[in-house]
C-alpha positions in Angstrom: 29.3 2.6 -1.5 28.8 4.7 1.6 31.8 4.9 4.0 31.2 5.1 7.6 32.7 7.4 9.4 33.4 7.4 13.7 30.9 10.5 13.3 28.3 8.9 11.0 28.3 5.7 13.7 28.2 8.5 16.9 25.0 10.6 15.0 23.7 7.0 14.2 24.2 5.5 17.7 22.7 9.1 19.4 19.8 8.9 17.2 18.8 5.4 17.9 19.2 6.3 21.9 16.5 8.9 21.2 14.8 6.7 19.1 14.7 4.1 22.1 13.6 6.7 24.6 11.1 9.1 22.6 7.1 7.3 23.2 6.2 5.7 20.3 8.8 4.6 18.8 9.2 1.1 20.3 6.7 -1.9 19.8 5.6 -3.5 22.9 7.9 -6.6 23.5 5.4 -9.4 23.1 4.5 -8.1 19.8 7.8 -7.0 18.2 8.0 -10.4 16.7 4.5 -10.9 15.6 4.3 -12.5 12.0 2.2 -10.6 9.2 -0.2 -12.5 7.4 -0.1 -11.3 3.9 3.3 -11.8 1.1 5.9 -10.4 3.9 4.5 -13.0 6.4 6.9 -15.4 8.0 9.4 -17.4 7.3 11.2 -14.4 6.3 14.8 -14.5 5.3 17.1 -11.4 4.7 15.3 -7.9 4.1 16.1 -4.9 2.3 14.7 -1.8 3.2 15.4 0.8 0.4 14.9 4.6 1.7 15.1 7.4 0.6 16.9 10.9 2.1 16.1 13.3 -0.9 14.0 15.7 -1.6 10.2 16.0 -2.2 10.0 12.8 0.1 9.1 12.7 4.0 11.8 11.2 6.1 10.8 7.7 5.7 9.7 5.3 9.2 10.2 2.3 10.0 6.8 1.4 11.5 3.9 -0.8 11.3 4.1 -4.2 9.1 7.9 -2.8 7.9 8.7 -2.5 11.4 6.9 -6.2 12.5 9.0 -8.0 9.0 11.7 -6.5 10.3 12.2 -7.5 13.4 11.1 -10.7 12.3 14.2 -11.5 10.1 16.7 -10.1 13.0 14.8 -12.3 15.5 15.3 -15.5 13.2 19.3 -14.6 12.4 18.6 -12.9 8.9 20.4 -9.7 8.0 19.2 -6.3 7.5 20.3 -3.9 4.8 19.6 -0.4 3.9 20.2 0.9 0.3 20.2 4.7 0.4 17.6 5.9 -2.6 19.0 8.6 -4.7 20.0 8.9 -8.6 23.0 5.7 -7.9 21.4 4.1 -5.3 24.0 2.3 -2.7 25.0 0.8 0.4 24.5 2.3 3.3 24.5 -0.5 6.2 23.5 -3.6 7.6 22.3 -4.8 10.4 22.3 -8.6 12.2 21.3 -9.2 16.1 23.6 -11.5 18.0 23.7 -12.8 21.0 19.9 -11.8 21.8 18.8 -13.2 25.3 16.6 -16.5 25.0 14.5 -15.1 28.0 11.9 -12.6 28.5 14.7 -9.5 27.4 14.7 -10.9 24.3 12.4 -8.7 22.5 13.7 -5.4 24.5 16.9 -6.5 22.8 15.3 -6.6 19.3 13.7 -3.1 20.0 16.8 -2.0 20.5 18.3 -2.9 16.9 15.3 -2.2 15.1 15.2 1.5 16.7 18.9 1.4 15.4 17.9 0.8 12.3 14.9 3.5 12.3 17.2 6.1 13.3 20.0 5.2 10.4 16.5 5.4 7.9 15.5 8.9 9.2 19.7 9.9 9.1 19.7 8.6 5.4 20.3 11.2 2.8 20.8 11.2 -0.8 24.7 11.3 -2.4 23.3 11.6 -6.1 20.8 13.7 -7.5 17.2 12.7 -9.1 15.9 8.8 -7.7 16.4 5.7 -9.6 13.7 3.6 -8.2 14.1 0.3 -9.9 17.8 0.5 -9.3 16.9 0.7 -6.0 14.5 -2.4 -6.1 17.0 -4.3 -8.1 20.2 -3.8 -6.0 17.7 -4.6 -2.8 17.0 -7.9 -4.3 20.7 -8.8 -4.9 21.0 -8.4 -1.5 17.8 -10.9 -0.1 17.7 -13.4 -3.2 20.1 -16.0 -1.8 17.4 -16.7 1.5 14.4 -14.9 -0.5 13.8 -12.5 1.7 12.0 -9.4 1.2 12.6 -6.2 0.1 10.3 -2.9 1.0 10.7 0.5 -1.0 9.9 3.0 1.8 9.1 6.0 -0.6 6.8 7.6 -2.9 7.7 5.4 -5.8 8.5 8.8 -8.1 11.0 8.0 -10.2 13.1 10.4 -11.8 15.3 8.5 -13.9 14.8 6.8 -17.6 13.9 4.3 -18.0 11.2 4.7 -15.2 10.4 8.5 -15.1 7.7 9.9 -14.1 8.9 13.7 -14.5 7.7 12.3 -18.2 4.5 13.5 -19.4 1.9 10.6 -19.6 3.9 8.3 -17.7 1.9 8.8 -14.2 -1.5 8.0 -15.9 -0.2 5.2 -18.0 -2.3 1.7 -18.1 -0.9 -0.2 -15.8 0.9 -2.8 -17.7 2.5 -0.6 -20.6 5.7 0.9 -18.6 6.3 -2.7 -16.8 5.5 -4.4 -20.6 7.9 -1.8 -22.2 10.8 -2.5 -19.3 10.3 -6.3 -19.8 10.4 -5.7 -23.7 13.6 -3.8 -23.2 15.3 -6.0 -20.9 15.2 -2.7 -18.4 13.6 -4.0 -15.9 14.9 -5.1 -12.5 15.3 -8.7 -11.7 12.8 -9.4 -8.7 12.7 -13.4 -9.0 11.9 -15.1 -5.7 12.0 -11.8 -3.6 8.7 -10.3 -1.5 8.2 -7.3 -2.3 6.7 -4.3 -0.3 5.2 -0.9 -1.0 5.6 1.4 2.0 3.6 4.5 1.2 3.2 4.7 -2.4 2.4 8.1 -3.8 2.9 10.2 -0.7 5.3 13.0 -1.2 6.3 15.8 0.2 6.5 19.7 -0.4 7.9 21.3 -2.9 6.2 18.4 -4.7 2.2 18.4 -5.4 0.3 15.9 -3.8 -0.9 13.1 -6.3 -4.7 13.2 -6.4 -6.1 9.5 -5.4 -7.2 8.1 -8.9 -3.0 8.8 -9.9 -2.1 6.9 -6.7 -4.3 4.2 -7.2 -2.8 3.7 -10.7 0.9 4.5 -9.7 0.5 1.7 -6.6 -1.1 -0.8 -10.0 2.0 0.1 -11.7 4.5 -0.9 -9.3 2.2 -4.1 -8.4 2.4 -5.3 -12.2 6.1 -4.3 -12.4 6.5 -7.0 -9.3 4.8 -9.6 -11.1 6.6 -9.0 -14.8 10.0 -8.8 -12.3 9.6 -12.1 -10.9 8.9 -11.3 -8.1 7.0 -14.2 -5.6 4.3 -11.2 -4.2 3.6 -8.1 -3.8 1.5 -5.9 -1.6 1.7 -2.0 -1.0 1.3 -0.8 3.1 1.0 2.5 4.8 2.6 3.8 7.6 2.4 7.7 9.0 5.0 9.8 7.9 6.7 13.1 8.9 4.8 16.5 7.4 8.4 17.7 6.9 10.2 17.1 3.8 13.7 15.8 3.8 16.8 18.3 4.0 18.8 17.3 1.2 20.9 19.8 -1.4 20.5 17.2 -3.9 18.2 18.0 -6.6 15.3 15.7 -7.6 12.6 17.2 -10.4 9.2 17.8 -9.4 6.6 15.9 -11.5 3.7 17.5 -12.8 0.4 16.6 -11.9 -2.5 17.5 -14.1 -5.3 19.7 -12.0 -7.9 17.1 -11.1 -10.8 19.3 -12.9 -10.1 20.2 -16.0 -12.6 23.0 -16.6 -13.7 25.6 -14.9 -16.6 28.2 -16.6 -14.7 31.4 -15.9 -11.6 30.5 -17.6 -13.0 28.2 -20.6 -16.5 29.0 -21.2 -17.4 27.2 -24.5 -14.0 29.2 -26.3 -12.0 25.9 -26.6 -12.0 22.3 -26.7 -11.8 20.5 -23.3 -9.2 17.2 -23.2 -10.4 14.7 -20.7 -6.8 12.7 -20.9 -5.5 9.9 -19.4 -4.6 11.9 -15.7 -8.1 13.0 -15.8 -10.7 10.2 -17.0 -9.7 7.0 -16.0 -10.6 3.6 -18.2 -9.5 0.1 -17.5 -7.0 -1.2 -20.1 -8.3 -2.0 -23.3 -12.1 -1.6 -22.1 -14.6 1.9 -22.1 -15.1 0.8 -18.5 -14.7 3.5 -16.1 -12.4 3.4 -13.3 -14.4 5.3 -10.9 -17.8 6.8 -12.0 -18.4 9.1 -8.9 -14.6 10.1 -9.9 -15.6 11.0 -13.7 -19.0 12.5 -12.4 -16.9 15.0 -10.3 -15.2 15.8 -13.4 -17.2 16.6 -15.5 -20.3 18.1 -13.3 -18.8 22.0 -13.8 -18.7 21.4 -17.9 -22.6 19.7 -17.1 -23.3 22.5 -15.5 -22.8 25.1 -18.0 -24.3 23.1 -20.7 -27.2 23.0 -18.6 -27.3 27.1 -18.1 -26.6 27.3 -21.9 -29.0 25.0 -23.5 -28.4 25.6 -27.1 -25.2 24.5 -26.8 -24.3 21.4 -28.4 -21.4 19.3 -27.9 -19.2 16.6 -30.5 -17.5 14.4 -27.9 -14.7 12.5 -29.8 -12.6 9.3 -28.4 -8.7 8.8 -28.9 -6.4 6.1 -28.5 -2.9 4.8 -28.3 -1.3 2.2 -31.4 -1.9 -0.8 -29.5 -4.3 -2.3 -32.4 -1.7 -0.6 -35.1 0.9 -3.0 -33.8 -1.7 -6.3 -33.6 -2.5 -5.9 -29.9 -5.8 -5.1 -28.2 -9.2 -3.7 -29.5 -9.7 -1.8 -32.5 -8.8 1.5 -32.4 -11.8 3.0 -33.5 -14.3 1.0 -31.9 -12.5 1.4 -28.3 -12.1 5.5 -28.9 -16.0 5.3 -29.9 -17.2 3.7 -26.9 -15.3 5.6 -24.7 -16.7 8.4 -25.8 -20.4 6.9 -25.9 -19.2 6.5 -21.8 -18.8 10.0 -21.4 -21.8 10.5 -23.1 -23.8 8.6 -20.5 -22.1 10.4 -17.6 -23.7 13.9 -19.1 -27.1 12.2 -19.9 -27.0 10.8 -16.0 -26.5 14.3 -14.9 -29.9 15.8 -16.9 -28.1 16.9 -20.3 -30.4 16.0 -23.2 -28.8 13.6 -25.8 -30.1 15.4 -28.4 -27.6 17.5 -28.0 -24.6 15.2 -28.0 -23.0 13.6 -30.7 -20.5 11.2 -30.2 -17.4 10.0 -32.4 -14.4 8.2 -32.5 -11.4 8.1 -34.3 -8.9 5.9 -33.1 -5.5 7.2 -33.8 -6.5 9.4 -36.2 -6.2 13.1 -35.1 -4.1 16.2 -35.2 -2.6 16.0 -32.2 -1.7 12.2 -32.2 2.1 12.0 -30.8 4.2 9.2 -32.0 3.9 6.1 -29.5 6.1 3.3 -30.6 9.9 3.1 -30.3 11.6 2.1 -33.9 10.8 -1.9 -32.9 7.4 -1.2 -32.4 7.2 -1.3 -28.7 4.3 0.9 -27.5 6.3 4.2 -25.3 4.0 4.4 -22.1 4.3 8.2 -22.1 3.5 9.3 -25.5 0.7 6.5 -25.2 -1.1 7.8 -22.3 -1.1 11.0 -23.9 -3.2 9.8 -26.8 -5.7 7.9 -24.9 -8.2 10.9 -24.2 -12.0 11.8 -24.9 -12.0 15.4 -26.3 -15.3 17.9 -25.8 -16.1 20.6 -28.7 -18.8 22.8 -28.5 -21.0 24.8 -30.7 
């Protein structure tokens, strides 16, 4: 736990002053209490707002709906905590109003506290190297479960620690259920029941780390939404505030994770001299199905690999589905069928796009291929990492 020192309190109470003063950084009285509609809407009861002062992360803010369910719970008597978000995530204060003013001051006097409580978030910083987020999320909800309150994760979500880590490869681009299943199945996961949970900007990070293209957001804001419902917890629902361009001063290590390059192929570098692997990170299905996520996404794609089979028309191309174990292990569609059909999708995308299906020929084999990396732990649970990995359509030419 985080001791705090007569200098912590006097950088603390010197930052919430400036906080109070700077424009901007106070709600208007009448509305500092307003109620949000949506899961963190009133009654509220004790909140947990877990932050994090650690690198690749933007100092995190306490504005917007986190700002309004905030000041909520302090107006009704509730108690505000801060966990500090690192690799042992801790302690670091709480906060409850007393004695606010039943007249017209009274919501000066909340702007107060809550600026106090903005200023400790941008003062955070991390103890511990790397970021355990559901440690966070479960040591939050410890905290709120007793009034079921809420708790909001103000940070990119980017775990760094097993058995949530995203520094993993496949683990970003995972289906949305596996790595919430495979915490449930392992009795991992953190223990959310009758807490509200909130996602303050998901996804956004900070330099050194590269930003997450949208389709990985998307799917890294599903993940955290199914790991909420598998948790227990009542709701969910993910928000976005601004943030500060400037990344966090921390000497604590955290490890970057790697994001795929959003186009895959480019005609200079690849030409027709190698397969091209449209993989989880790049192509995006929903679960189970050969439905694309976003066609205008997959169009964008794959236009520069169009393009050159349409300047080289004697080119042909064998485009070949792969899948995870799921249907090995009794779960979900057959293998082969689902790899097949997959592939048929891309197929379509090229034919949209003027390349004559003559020249396509379309397979798929399920699980069966060189480069098929074991998926399942020794029970049989399906490993969201490895299985992302084998989920891919793969282009050869000739």
């Amino acid at each position: 736990m985080h001791a705090t020192t007569p200098t912590a309190r006097l950088i603390a109470a010197l930052l919430a002053v400036l906080a109070f003063l700077l424009p901007g950084c106070t709600s208007s009285g009448a509305g500092t209490t307003a109620t949000h509609g949506g899961c963190l809407g009133s009654p509220v009861g004790d909140v947990a707002l877990i932050a994090s002062g650690r690198q690749n992360s933007p100092v995190p803010r306490l504005d917007g709906t986190a700002r309004t369910v905030v000041a909520a719970a302090l107006d009704a008597g509730h108690t505000v905590t801060i966990i500090n978000l690192d690799g042992r995530p801790d302690l670091a204060a709480k906060f409850t109003a007393t004695d606010l003013p039943a007249n017209s001051s009274r919501g000066e006097a909340l702007d107060v506290i809550t600026n106090q409580i903005a200023a400790q978030l941008g003062a955070l910083r991390a103890d511990d190297p790397e970021v355990d987020v559901l440690a966070g999320l479960h040591l939050g909800a410890e905290h709120v479960r007793a009034s079921r309150g809420a708790v909001l994760l103000l940070d990119s979500a980017l775990s760094t620690r097993p058995p949530a880590d995203f520094t993993q490869p496949g683990v970003l681009a995972s289906d949305s259920a596996d790595l919430p299943r495979f915490l449930d199945h392992t009795g991992q996961g953190p223990d959310l029941h009758d807490v509200g949970i909130g996602y303050v900007n998901t996804g956004v990070v900070a330099e050194p780390q590269q930003p997450l293209p949208p389709a990985l957001v998307d799917n890294l804001r599903a993940i955290y939404t199914q790991l909420a419902t598998d948790s227990g917890a009542r709701c969910s629902e993910h928000l976005s505030t601004p943030t500060a361009a400037a990344a966090v001063g921390s000497g604590q290590p955290v490890s970057l994770v790697p994001i795929p390059p959003a186009i895959p192929f480019t005609a200079a570098t690849h030409g027709f001299s190698a397969p091209v692997v449209l993989d989880a990170a790049t192509v995006h299905f929903r679960p189970d199905t050969a439905q694309l996520v976003s066609v205008p996404a997959t169009d964008a794609v794959l236009a520069p690999i169009a393009a050159h089979l349409a300047a080289h028309p004697d080119v042909r191309v064998t485009i070949t589905g792969t899948c995870a174990s799921g249907s090995r292990l009794g779960t979900g569609p057959d293998p082969i069928k689902l790899s097949k059909e997959r592939a048929a999708a891309i197929a379509d995308r090229f034919i949209a796009a003027g390349i004559n299906p003559e020249r396509l020929t379309i397979d798929g084999v399920g699980t069966n291929f060189p480069q098929f990396v074991p998926d399942t732990d020794a029970q049989g649970r399906l490993l969201p990492g490895p299985a992302a990995q084998n989920r891919s359509v793969r282009l050869t030419f000739g």
